[in-house]
Structure formats: structure tokens, C-alpha cells
N, C-alpha and C positions, 0 to 999 in steps of 0.2 A: 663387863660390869655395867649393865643397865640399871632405871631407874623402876621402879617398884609402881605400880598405876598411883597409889596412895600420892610417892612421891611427883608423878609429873599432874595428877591433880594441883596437888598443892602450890606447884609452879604456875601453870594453865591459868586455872580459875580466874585468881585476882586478876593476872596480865589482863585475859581476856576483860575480866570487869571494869578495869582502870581503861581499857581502849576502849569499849563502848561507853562507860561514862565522859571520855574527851568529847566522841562524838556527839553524843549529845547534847553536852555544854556546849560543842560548836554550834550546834543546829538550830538550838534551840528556839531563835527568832523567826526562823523559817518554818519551822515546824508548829508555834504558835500563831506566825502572823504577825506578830507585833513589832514593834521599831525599837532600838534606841537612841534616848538623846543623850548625851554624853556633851557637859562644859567643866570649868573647872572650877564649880562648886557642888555639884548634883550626878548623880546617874539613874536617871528617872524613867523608868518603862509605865510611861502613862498615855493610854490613847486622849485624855481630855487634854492633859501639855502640850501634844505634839500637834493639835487638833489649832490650839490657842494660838499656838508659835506659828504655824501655815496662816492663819490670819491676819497674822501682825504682820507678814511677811519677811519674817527672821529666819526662815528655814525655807 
């Protein structure tokens, strides 16, 4: 008793879509380039902040 193609689509797909959406959410900074700052008021992915904060030498 196998599963029917219909049926291992249905299974498949999403999995698959949900693990390449992880990966991407992992990557994402890498794959744009950009930083984040992360304190415990803000989570700011701004190249001008992180630019400000390197100047003030707080980062």
C-alpha cells in the first residue's frame, strides 16, 4: 500500500518549501550583505545606524 503521486506531492511540497524558507531566513544577512544591530529596545537593520554606532565607537 503505497502512497498515490497526488498524495507524496502533498507531503513533499510544503516540507520542501518550509526548509528552503528556514534557509533563507538563515541566510538572509549574507546573502544581502547587511548587518544586524540587535539591543534591548530596537532591531534595526540600517546601514546609516550601524555606520553612526562604528563612529561613536560603541560597536
Amino acid at each position: 500500500m503505497g502512497l498515490s503521486g497526488s498524495a507524496w506531492a502533498t507531503l513533499l511540497v510544503p516540507t520542501l518549501l518550509g526548509i528552503l524558507t528556514m534557509l533563507l531566513y538563515g541566510y538572509w544577512d549574507r546573502i544581502t550583505g547587511k548587518e544586524y544591530y540587535v539591543d534591548d529596545e530596537i532591531l534595526a537593520y540600517d546601514e546609516d545606524l550601524m555606520t553612526t554606532l562604528r563612529e561613536e565607537g560603541k560597536l
